[in-house]
C-alpha positions in Angstrom: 57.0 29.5 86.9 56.7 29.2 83.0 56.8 31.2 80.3 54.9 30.4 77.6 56.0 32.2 73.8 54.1 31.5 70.6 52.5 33.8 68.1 49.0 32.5 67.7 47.0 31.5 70.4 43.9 28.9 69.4 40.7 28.7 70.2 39.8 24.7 69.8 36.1 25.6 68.6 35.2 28.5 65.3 33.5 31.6 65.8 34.1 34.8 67.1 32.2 34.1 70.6 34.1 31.2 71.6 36.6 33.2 74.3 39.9 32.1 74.9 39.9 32.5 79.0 43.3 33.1 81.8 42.1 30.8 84.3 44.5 29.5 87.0 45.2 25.6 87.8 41.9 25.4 89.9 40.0 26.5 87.1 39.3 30.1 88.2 39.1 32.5 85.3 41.3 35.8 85.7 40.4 37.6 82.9 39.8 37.7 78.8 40.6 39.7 76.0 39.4 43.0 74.4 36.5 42.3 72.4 36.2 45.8 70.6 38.5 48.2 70.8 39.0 51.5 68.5 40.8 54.7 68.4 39.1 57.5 66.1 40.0 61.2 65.1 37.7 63.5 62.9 38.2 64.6 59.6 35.9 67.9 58.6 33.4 66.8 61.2 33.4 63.3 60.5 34.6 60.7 62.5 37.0 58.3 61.3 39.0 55.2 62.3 42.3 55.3 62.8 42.8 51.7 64.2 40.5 49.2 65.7 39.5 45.8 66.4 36.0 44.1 65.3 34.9 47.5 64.2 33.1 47.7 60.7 32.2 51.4 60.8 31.1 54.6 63.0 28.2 56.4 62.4 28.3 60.4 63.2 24.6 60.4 65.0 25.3 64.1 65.8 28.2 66.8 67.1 30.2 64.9 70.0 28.4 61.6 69.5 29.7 58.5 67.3 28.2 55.0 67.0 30.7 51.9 66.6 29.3 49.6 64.8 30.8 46.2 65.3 32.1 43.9 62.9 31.0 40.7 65.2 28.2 40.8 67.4 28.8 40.5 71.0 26.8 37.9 73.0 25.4 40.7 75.2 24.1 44.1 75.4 25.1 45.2 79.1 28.8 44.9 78.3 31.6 47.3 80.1 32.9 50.2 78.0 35.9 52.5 78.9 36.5 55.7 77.0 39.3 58.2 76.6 39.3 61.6 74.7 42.1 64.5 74.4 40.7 67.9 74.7 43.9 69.8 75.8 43.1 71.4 79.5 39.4 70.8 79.2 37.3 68.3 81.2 34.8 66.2 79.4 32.9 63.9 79.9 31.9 60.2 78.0 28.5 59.1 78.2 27.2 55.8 77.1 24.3 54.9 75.8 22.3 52.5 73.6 24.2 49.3 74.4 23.3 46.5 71.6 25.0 43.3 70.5 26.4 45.0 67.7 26.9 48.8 68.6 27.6 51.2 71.4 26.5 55.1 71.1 29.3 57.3 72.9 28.9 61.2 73.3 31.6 63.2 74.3 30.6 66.7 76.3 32.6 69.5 77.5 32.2 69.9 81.5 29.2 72.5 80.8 27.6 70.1 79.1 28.1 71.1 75.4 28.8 68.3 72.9 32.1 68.4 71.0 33.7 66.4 68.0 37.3 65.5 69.9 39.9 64.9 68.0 41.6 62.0 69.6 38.9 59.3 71.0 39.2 55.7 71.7 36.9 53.1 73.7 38.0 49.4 74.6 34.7 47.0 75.2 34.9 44.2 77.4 32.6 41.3 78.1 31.6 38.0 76.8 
């Protein structure tokens, strides 16, 4: 086994869409990194980044749903998305929707259905 320890891995080509890939010696890719990620809070009703990667902005469509915006387009639109949200005790739910290149719409709803501004969101997007 090897261990491997630098601070700045290198793709050989420019360009945000040229992924740097885990494969193994055959050639078999095991996985790739985060292509968007983002934690947000809100501030008065509007939501606002706390930290993030490729993010340029979020867009407050409505109470309980925020667009990201990214700063780099993504080569797809049907791109994985995981969510997480703090509501104390409360279940909720994340639904997403409107899945573009350069934005993903997330809503965030109480388990009766009723949309809520959370204060502590975050989404990591996956894909290529």
């Amino acid at each position: 086994m090897s261990t491997l320890k630098v601070n700045t891995v290198q793709h050989n080509s420019t360009g945000f869409n040229h992924l740097v890939k885990f494969t193994d010696n055959g050639g078999t890719e095991n996985g790739t990194l985060c292509r968007v990620w983002c934690k947000w809070s809100y501030n008065s009703g509007t939501p606002v980044i706390d930290s993030d990667f490729n993010v340029s902005s979020l867009t407050d469509t409505s109470s309980g749903t925020v667009t990201v915006n990214f700063t780099n387009s993504l080569n797809i639109n049907d791109y994985p998305v995981v969510c997480g949200n703090n509501l104390g005790n409360s279940a909720t739910t994340q639904i997403i929707s409107s899945l573009t290149t350069s934005s993903v719409r997330i809503q965030l709803r109480y388990d009766g259905g009723t949309t809520y501004d959370v204060s502590y969101n975050s989404c990591m997007i996956m894909g290529t």
